[in-house]
C-alpha positions as CSV (number, residue, x, y, z in Angstrom):
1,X,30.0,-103.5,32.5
2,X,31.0,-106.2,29.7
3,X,26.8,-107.3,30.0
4,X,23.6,-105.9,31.1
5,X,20.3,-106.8,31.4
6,X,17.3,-105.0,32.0
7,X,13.2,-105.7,31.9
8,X,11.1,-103.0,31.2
9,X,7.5,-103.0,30.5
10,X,7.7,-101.0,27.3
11,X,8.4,-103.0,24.3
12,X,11.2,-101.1,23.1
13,X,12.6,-103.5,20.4
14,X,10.1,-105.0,18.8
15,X,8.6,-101.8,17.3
16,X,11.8,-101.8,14.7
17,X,10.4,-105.3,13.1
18,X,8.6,-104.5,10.4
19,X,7.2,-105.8,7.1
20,X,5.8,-103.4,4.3
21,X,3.7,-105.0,1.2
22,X,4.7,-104.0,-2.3
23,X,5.6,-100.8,-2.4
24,X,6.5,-99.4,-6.4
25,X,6.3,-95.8,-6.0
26,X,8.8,-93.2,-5.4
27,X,6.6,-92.1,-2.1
28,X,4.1,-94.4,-0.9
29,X,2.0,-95.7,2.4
30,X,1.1,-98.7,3.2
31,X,-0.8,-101.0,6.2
32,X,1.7,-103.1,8.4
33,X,0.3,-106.7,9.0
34,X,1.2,-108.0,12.6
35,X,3.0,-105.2,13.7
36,X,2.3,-104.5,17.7
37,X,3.2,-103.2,20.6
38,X,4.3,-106.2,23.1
39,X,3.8,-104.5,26.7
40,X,3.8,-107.7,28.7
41,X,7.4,-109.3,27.0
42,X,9.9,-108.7,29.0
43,X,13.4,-107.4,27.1
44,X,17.0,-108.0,27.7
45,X,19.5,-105.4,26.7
46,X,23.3,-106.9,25.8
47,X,26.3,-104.5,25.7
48,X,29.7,-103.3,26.1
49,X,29.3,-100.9,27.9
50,X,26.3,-99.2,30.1
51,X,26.4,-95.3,31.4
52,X,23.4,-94.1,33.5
53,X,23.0,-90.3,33.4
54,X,20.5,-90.6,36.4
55,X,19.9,-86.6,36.0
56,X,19.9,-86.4,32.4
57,X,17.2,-89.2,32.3
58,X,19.2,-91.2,30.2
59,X,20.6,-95.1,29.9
60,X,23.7,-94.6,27.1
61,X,24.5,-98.4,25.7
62,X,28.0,-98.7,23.6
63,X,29.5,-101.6,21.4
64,X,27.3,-104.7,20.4
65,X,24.0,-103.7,21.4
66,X,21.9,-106.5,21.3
67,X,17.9,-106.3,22.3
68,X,16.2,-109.4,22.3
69,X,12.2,-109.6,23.5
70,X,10.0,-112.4,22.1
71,X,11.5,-113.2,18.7
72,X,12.8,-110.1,17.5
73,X,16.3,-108.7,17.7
74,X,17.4,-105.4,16.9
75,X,21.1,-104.9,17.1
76,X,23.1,-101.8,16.7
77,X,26.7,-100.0,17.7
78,X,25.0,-97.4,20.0
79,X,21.4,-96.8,22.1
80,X,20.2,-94.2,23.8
81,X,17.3,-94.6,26.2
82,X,15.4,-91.6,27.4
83,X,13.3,-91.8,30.2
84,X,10.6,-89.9,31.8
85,X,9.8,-89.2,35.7
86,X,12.2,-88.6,38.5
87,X,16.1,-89.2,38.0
88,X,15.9,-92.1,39.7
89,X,13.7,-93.8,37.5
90,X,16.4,-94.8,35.5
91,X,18.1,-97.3,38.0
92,X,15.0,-98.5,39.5
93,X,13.9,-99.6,36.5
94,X,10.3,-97.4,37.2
95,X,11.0,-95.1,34.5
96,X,9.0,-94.6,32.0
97,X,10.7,-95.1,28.4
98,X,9.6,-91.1,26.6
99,X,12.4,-92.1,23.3
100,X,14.9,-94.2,21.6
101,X,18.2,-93.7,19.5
102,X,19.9,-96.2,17.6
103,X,22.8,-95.6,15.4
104,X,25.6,-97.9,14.1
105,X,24.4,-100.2,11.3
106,X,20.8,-100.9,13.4
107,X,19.6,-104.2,11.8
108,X,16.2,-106.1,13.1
109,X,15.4,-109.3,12.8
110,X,11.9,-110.9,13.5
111,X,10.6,-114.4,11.7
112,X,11.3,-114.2,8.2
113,X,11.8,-110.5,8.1
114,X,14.7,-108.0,8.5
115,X,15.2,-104.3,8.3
116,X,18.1,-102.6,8.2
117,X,18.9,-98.5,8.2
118,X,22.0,-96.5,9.6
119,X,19.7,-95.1,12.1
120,X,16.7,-95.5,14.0
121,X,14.3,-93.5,16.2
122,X,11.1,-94.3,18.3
123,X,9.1,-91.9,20.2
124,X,7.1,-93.8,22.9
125,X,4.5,-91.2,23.5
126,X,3.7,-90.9,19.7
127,X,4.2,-94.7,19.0
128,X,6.2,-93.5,16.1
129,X,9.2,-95.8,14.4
130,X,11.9,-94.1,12.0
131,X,14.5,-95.3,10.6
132,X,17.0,-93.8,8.3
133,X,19.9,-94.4,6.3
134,X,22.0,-94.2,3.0
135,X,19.8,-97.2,2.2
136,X,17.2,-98.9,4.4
137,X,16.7,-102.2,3.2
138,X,13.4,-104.0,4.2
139,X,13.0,-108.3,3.5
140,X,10.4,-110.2,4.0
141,X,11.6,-113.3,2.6
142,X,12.9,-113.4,-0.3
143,X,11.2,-110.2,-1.1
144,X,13.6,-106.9,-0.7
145,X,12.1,-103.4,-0.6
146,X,14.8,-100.2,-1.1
147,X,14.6,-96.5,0.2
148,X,16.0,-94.1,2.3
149,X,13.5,-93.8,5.5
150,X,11.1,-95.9,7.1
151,X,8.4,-94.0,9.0
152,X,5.6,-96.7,11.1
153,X,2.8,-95.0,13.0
154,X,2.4,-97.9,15.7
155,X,-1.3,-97.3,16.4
156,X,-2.3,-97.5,13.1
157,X,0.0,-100.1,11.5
158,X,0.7,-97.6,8.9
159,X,4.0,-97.9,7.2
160,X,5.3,-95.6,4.4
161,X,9.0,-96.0,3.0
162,X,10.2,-93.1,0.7
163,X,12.8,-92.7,-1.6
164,X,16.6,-91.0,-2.0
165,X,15.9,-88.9,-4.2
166,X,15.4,-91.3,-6.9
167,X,12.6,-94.0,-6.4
168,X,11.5,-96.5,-3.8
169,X,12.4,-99.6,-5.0
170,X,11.2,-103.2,-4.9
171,X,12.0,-106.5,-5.8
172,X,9.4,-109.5,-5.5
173,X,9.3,-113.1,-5.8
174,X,6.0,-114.6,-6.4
175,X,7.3,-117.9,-5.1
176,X,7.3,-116.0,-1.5
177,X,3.4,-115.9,-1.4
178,X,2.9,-119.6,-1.6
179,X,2.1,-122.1,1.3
């Protein structure tokens, strides 16, 4: 199936668009402005190719993933949707969405702001985001935060981004803040 589209109620794509405030420490937490769920956006899912795994609960997208809902994009080479209820929930589109996987240079994009990882994980139930990578790379802007794994608790806009080892790194230009 060169394209496929599918509307679920769950915002599934939006939760990777993220924005973190100055962040200078190796290991450090911080409050995500205007980061929510979006139940009632509908989402379209582009691919090259779709398997449905109706008994394993699962929706496999390969090559050029695309997710578009509302103004944020998430792209990526793979995604794995696993879903909750009976196995026909998957093509009836009744399913509830229990986790994500993305892999394959996931990049989101969302206003002014872009984050970027090797991989990326959201648990539904938990309204937990992570994404991973050699180097996650957060912008907001023209500002660029550095580390190695992004971790946002979605009820609480909490965001922390920690470090490879080394330290979490930030760069910031003043001009950014300005109206």
């Amino acid at each position: 199936m060169g394209l496929f589209r599918i509307t679920v109620c769950m915002a599934v794509a939006s939760l990777f668009a993220t924005a973190v405030t100055p962040v200078l420490a190796q290991d450090r937490s911080n409050k995500v402005e205007g980061l929510a769920l979006s139940k009632n956006k509908p989402i379209q899912i582009e691919a090259d190719k779709l398997e449905i795994h109706e008994q394993d609960k699962q929706a496999l997208f390969d090559g050029n993933v695309k997710v578009v809902q509302g103004t944020m994009t998430l792209n990526a080479a793979h995604m794995i949707v696993f879903y909750k209820g009976d196995s026909s929930a998957v093509t009836s589109g009744k399913g509830d969405i229990d986790r994500i996987e993305v892999t394959g240079s996931v990049t989101v994009f969302s206003g002014n702001q872009s984050a970027r990882g090797d991989k990326g994980s959201f648990d539904m139930r938990r309204e937990l985001l992570v994404l991973t990578g050699k180097q996650v790379v957060l912008t907001a802007g023209n500002n660029i935060s550095t580390g190695c794994k992004l971790t946002v608790e979605m009820n609480s806009g909490l965001a922390r981004l920690e470090s490879c080892g080394g330290r979490v790194q930030m760069q910031i230009d003043p001009k950014s803040n300005q109206n």
